[in-house]
C-alpha positions in Angstrom: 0.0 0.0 0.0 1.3 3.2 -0.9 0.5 5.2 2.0 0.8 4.3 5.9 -2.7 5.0 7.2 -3.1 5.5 11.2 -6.3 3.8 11.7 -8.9 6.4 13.2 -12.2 5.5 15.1 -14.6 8.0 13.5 -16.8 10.0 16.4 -20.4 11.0 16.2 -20.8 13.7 17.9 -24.4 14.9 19.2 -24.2 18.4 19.7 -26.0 18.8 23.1 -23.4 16.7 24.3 -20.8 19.8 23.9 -19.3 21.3 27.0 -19.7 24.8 28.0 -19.9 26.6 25.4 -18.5 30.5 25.3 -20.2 33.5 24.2 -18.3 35.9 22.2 -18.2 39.4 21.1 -16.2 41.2 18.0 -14.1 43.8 18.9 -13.4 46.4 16.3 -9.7 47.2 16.1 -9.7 48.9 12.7 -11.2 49.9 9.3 -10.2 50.8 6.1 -12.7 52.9 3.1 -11.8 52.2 -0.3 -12.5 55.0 -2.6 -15.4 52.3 -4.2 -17.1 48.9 -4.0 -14.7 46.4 -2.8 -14.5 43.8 -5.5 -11.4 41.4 -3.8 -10.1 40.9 -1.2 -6.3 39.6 -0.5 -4.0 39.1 2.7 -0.2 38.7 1.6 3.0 39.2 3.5 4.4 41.2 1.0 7.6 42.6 2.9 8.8 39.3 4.5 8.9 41.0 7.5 5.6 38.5 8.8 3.2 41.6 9.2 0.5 40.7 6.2 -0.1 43.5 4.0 -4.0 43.6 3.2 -4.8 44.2 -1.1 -8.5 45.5 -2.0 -9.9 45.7 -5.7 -12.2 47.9 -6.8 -13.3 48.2 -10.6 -10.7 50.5 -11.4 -7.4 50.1 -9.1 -5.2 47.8 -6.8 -4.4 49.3 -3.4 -2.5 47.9 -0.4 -2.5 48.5 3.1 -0.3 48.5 6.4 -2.2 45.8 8.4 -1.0 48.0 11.5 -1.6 51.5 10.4 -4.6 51.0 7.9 -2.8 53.4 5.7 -2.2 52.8 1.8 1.3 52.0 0.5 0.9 51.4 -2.7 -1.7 52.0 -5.5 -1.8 50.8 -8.7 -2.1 52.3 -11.6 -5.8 52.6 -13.5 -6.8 49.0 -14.2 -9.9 47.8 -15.9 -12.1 45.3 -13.6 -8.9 44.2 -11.9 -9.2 40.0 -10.3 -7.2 37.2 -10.3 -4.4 38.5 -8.4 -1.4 36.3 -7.9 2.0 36.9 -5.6 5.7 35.5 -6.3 9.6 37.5 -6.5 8.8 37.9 -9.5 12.2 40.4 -10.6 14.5 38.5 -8.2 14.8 41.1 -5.2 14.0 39.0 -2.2 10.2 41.0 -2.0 7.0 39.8 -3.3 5.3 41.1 -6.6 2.1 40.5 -7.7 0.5 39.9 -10.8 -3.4 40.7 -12.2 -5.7 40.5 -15.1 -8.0 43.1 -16.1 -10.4 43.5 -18.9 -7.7 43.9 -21.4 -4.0 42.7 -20.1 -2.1 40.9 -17.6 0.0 43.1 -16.0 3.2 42.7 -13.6 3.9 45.0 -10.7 6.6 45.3 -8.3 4.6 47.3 -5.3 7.6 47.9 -3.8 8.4 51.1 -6.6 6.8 53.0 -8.6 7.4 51.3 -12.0 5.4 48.2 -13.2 7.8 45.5 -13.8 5.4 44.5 -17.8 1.7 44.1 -19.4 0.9 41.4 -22.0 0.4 42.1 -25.2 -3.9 42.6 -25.5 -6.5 40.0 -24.3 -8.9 38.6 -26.6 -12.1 36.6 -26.4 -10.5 33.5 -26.6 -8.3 34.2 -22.8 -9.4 31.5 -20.7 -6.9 31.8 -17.6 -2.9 32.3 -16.4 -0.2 31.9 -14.2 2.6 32.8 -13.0 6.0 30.5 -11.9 9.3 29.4 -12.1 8.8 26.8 -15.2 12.6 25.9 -16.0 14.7 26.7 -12.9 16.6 29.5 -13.7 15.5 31.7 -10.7 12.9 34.0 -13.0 9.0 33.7 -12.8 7.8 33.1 -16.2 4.0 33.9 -17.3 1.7 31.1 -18.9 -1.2 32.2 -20.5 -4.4 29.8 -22.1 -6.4 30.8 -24.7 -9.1 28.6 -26.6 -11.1 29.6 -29.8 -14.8 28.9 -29.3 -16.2 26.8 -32.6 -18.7 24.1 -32.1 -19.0 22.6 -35.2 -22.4 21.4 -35.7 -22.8 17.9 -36.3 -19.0 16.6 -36.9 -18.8 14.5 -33.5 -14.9 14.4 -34.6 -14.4 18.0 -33.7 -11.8 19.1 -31.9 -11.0 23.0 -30.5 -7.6 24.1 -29.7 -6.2 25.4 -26.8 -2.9 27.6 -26.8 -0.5 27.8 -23.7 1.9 30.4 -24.5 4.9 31.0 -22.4 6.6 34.2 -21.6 10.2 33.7 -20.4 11.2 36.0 -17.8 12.9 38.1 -17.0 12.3 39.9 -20.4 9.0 38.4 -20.8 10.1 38.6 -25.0 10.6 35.0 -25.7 7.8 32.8 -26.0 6.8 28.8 -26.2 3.8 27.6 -27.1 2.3 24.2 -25.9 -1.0 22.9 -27.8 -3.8 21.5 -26.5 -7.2 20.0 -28.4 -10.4 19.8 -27.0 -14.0 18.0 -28.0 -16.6 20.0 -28.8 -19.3 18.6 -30.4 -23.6 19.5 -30.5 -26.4 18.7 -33.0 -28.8 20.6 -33.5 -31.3 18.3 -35.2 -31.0 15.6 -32.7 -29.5 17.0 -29.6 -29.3 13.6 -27.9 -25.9 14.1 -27.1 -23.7 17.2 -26.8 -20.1 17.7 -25.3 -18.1 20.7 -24.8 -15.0 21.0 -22.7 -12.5 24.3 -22.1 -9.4 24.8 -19.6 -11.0 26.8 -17.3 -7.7 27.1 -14.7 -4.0 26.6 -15.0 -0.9 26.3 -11.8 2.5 25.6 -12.3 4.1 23.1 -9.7 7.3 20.6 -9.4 5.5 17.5 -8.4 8.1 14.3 -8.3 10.8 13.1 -6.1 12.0 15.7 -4.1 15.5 14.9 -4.6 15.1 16.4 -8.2 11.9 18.6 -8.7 9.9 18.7 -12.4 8.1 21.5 -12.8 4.7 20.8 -14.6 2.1 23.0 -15.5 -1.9 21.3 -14.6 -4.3 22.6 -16.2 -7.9 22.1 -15.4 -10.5 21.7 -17.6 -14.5 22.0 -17.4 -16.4 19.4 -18.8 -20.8 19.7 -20.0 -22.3 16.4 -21.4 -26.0 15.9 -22.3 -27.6 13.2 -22.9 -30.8 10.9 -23.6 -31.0 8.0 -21.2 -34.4 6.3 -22.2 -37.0 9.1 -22.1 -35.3 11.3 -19.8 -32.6 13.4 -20.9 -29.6 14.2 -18.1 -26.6 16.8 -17.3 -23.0 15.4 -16.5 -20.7 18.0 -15.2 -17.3 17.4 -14.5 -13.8 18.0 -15.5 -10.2 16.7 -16.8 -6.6 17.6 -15.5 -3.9 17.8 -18.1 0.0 17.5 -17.0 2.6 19.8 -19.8 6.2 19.5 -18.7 7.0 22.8 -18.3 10.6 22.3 -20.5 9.8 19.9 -22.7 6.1 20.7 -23.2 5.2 17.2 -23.8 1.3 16.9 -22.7 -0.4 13.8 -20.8 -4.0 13.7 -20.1 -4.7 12.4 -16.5 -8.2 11.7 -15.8 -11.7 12.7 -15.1 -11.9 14.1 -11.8 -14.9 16.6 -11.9 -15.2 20.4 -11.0 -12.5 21.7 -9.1 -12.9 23.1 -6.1 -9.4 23.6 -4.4 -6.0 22.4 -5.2 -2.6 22.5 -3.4 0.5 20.4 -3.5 1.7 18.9 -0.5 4.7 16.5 0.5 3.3 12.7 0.9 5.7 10.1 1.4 8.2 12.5 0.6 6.9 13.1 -2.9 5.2 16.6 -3.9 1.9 15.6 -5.1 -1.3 17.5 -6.4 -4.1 17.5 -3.3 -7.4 18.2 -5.5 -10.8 18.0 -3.7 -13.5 17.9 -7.0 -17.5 17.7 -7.7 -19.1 15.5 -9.4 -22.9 17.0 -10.5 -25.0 14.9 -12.6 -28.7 16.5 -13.1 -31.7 14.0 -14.2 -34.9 15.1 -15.0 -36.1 13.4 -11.7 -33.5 14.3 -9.7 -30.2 16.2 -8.9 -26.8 14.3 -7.2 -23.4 15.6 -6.1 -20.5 13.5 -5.1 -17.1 15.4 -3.7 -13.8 13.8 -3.7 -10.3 13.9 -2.2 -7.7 13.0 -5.7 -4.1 12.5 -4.7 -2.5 13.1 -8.2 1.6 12.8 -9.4 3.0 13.3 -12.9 1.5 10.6 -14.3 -1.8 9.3 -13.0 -4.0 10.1 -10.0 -2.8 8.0 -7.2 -5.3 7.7 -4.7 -9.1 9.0 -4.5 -10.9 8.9 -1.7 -15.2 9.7 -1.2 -16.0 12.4 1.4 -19.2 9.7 1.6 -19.2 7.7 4.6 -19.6 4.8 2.5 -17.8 4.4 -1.0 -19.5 5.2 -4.1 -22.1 7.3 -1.9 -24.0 10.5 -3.2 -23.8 13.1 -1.0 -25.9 16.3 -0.8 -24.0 19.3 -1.8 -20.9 20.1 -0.2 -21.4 23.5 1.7 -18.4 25.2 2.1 -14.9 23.7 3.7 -12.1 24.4 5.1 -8.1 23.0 5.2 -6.7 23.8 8.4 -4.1 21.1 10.5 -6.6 21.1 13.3 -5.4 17.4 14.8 -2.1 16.6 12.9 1.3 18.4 13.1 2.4 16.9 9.7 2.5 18.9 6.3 -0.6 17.1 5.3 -4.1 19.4 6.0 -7.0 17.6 7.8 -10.6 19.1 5.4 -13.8 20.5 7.1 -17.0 20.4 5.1 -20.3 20.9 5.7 -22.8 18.4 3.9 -26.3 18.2 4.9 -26.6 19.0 8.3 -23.2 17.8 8.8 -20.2 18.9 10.0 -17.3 16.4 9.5 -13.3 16.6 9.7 -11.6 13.9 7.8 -8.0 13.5 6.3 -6.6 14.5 2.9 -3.8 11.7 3.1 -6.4 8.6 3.4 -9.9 9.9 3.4 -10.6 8.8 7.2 -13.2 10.6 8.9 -11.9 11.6 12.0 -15.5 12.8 13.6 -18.8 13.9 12.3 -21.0 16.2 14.2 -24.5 15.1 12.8 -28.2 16.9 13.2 -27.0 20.6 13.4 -30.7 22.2 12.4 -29.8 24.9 9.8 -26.0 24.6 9.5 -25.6 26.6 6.2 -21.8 26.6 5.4 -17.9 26.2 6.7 -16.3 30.1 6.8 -13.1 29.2 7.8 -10.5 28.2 10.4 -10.0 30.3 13.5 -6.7 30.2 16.0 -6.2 32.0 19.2 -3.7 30.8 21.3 -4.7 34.0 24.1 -8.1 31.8 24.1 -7.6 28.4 22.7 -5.3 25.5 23.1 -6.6 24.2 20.1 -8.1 25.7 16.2 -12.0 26.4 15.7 -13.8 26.2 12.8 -16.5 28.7 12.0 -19.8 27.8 10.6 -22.7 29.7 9.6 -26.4 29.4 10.5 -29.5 29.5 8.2 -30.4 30.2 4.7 -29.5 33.9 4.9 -26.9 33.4 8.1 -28.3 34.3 11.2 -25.2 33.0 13.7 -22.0 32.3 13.6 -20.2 29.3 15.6 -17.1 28.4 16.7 -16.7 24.3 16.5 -13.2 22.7 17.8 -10.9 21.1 15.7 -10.1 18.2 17.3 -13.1 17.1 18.6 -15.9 18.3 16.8 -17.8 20.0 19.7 -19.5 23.1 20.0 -17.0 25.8 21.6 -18.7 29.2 21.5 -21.3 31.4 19.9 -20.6 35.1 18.2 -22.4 37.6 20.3 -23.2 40.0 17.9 -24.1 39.3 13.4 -22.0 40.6 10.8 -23.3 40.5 7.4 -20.3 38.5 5.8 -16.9 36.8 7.2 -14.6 37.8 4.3 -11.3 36.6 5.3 -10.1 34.8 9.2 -6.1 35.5 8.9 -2.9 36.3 11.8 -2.6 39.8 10.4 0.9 40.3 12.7 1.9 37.3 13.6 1.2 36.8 16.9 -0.7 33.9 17.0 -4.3 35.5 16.8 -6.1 35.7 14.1 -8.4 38.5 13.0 -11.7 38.8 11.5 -12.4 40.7 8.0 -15.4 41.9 7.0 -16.5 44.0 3.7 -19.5 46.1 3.4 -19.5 47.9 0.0 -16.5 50.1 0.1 -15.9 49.2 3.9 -13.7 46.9 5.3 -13.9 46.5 9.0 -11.3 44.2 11.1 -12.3 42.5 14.4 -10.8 40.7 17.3 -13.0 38.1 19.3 -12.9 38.4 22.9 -14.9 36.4 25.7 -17.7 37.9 27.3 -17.1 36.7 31.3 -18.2 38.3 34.5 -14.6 40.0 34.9 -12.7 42.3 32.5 -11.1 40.4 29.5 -7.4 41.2 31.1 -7.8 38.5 33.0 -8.7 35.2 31.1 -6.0 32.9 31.2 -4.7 31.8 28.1 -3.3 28.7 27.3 0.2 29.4 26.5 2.3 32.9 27.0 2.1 35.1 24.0 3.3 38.6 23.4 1.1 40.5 20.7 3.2 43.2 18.6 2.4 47.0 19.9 -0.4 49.4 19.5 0.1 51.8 17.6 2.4 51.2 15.3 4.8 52.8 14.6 3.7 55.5 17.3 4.0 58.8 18.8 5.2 59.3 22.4 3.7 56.1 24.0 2.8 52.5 22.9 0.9 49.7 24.6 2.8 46.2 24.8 0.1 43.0 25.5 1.5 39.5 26.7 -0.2 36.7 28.2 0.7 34.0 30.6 -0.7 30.7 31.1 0.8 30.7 34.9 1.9 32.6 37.3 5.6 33.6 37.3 8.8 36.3 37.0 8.4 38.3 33.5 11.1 41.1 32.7 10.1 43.5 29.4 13.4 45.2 28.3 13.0 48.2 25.2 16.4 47.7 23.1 17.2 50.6 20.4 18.8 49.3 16.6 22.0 48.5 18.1 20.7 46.6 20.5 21.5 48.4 23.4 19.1 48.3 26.4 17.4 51.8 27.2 14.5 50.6 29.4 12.7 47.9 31.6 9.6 47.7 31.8 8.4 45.0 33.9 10.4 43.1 36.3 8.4 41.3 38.6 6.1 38.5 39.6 2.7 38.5 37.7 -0.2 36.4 37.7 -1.4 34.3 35.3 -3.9 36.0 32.2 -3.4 38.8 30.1 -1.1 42.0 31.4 -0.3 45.6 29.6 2.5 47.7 29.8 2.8 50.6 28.5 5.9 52.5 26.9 6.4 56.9 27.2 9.4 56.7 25.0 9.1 61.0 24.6 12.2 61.0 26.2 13.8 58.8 23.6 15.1 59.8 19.4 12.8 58.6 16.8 13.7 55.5 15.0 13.4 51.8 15.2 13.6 50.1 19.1 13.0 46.7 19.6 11.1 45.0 22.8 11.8 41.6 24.6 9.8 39.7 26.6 11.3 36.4 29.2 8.9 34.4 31.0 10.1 30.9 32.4 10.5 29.4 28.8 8.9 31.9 27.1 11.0 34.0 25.3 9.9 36.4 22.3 11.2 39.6 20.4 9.1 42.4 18.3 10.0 45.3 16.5 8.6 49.0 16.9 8.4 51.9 15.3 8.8 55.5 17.1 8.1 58.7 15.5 8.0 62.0 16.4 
């Protein structure tokens, strides 16, 4: 057997048998107004410095944001309907780039200075989808982009459309390869018992193989629409294909049928990298409508291993309704999934397919949002679910076991994006509202000021403001009582100040810094705590 499967008894879990369960409230801690409607929404750490930079689209421009300061840093110029936004180096300088298609190019920016780094030569209606990546190993991101012309030819059942993937080398972005692809397309008009059309619908590039010597591949997706006539009733098959193009060579394989992607990533199994794809499967009759979701381990060559998110193989499910990839039980590379199906929530693995639990008859469970980690609150990750056909509630389930954890005080009208804006082990809450985007913590609601729930671990959160003016407030967290010294250190790393040095209790302390007396510039703050041990960085200006 290829794998090495840790055999899991799978839980059912009634939710009444949950614990206590928490109540708690959002905490604005900052907002940013775009100039217009919000169309994406990105979180990047652009700087490598592990604050995330936050990226908004509207119709018209890219800009991004300080996570810390809410203040813009970089706007792009005009685009037209900017989306699809992807982030590599992409001119070599240690930083991260991005890249984005509008109406008419795809364009390359470095955010980092003024100039945009190239644009493509003009979009037509045959674009289907890009990417950007390393194809050849010779330390430049290269750009891939598919186009497909559109002919159904009516009634030659031998038709085939082609597909372009045209390559442009960087760093120049002048020279160019071309890979061709051919897809069926076939209808009739006077007998439409059977019609077939397929188109590449999304491309990555990725080195899947041994480790020990990496082949890059682009994996191109395809989406697949079949009707036919079974007996009297006529019924819909959607699906899809994946197609492997060595990125060098440019020799094509065809995989397999694996139905509509939904996510992909590549991950290191048995010290391979290999192609995680979870994928629907829709087929419509005219007496009914069934879904089936599956987990495809794929390599160069053939898909490896698939695995049913069914609890019994070959199962129809109801749709799938949301999911989430977190490591909720597992410390390994490989992600434990989420997914809502039914009135369902269930946890199962990517590498094997076993269920760890299943939390059945939740009444109205409408979708997974997303992960959630707090380490100030939780030992262990949440998952957050929404409630009702236009979400009413949001909960918080735990990872690991499945059980209700806590409620969400207060309804916000959509959960855009859960992500660790600074790196200090709590994650916060995005929201957009038209041309709003407001950030939240979550805090417990308790009898006795917030300061003083224990958290599970010691933690020290980066400062606030930042950078600042005069003072700053420094937040750390201990699990148990104990000695804690705080020491301010300037950029040569001399010390200029304690802070604390002193017993303190266990649960959430503040100190705050009047550095007035100090020159402007960049100071450094250090926190020991029994084994705890942690250094940020500040900002001072006058």
């Amino acid at each position: 057997m290829r794998y090495l499967f840790v055999i899991i008894m799978v839980v059912f879990i009634s939710a009444a048998a949950s614990a206590q369960v928490d109540t708690l409230q959002l905490v604005e801690i900052g907002s940013i107004q775009a100039p217009l409607e919000i169309t994406e929404l990105y979180v990047e750490d652009l700087n490598g410095d592990s604050l995330k930079e936050i990226i908004i689209c509207t119709d018209y421009h890219i800009y991004i944001y300080n996570s810390q300061t809410y203040q813009v840093e970089w706007t792009s110029p005009p685009l037209n309907s900017p989306t699809d936004l992807l982030f590599e180096d992409i001119n070599g300088d240690g930083l991260i780039d991005l890249s984005v298609k509008d109406n008419t190019n795809i364009h390359l920016f470095d955010p980092h200075t003024p100039q945009a780094i190239w644009t493509s030569p003009p979009l037509d209606s045959t674009y289907r989808c890009y990417t950007i990546g390393n194809r050849n190993d010779d330390d430049w991101i290269d750009v891939a982009i598919v186009t497909k012309e559109w002919f159904s030819r009516i009634n030659d059942d031998d038709n085939m459309d082609t597909s372009w993937v045209i390559i442009y080398n960087g760093p120049f972005f002048s020279a160019q390869d071309t890979a061709i692809l051919l897809y069926p397309n076939y209808e009739n008009t006077y007998y439409p018992q059977y019609q077939y059309k397929e188109a590449p619908f999304a491309i990555i590039m990725a080195d899947l193989g041994e480790l020990s010597h990496l082949e890059s591949c682009f994996v191109i997706y395809s989406s697949v629409y079949q009707r036919i006539y079974v007996g009297l009733h006529w019924r819909l098959d959607y699906s899809g294909f994946v197609r492997i193009i060595e990125s060098v060579t440019l020799d094509t394989s065809v995989i397999s049928s694996i139905g509509t992607m939904r996510y992909n990533s590549i991950e290191n199994i048995d010290n391979e990298n290999l192609l995680v794809a979870i994928a629907d499967s829709e087929v419509v009759w005219a007496l009914g409508e069934y879904f089936g979701t599956d987990i495809f381990i794929i390599g160069k060559d053939s898909v490896i291993s698939e695995f049913n998110m069914a609890s019994s193989p070959g199962e129809w499910l109801d749709e799938l309704n949301g999911y989430v990839l977190d490591n909720f039980i597992s410390l390994d590379p490989v992600s434990e999934i989420s997914y809502a199906i039914s009135e369902s929530l269930c946890l199962s693995s990517l590498d094997g397919g076993q269920q760890y639990w299943s939390n059945s008859e939740l009444n109205d469970l409408a979708s997974v949002i997303n992960s959630y980690e707090n380490d100030s609150l939780y030992a262990s990750k949440k998952i957050i679910c929404g409630f009702g056909d236009i979400i009413y509630e949001y909960r918080l389930y735990d990872g690991e076991t499945g059980l209700l954890t806590a409620v969400i005080s207060q309804f916000i009208e959509d959960i855009s994006h859960v992500s660790d804006l600074n790196d200090d082990r709590r994650d916060e809450i995005l929201s957009l509202q038209d041309n709003s985007l407001l950030i939240y913590d979550l805090d417990l609601i308790t009898g006795v000021k917030n300061e003083f729930t224990i958290p599970h671990c010691a933690f020290l959160r980066p400062n606030y403001p930042n950078p600042f003016n005069s003072s700053t407030t420094i937040e750390y967290g201990l699990p148990e009582a104990g000695c804690v010294r705080l020491d301010i250190y300037d950029l040569l790393g001399r010390k200029v100040e304690t802070l604390v040095d002193e017993e303190k209790q266990a649960g959430r302390h503040k100190a705050v810094w009047d550095a007035s007396e100090y020159s402007s510039g960049v100071y450094f703050y250090r926190i020991e705590a029994r084994d705890f041990v942690d250094t940020k960085r500040m900002v001072y200006l006058k």
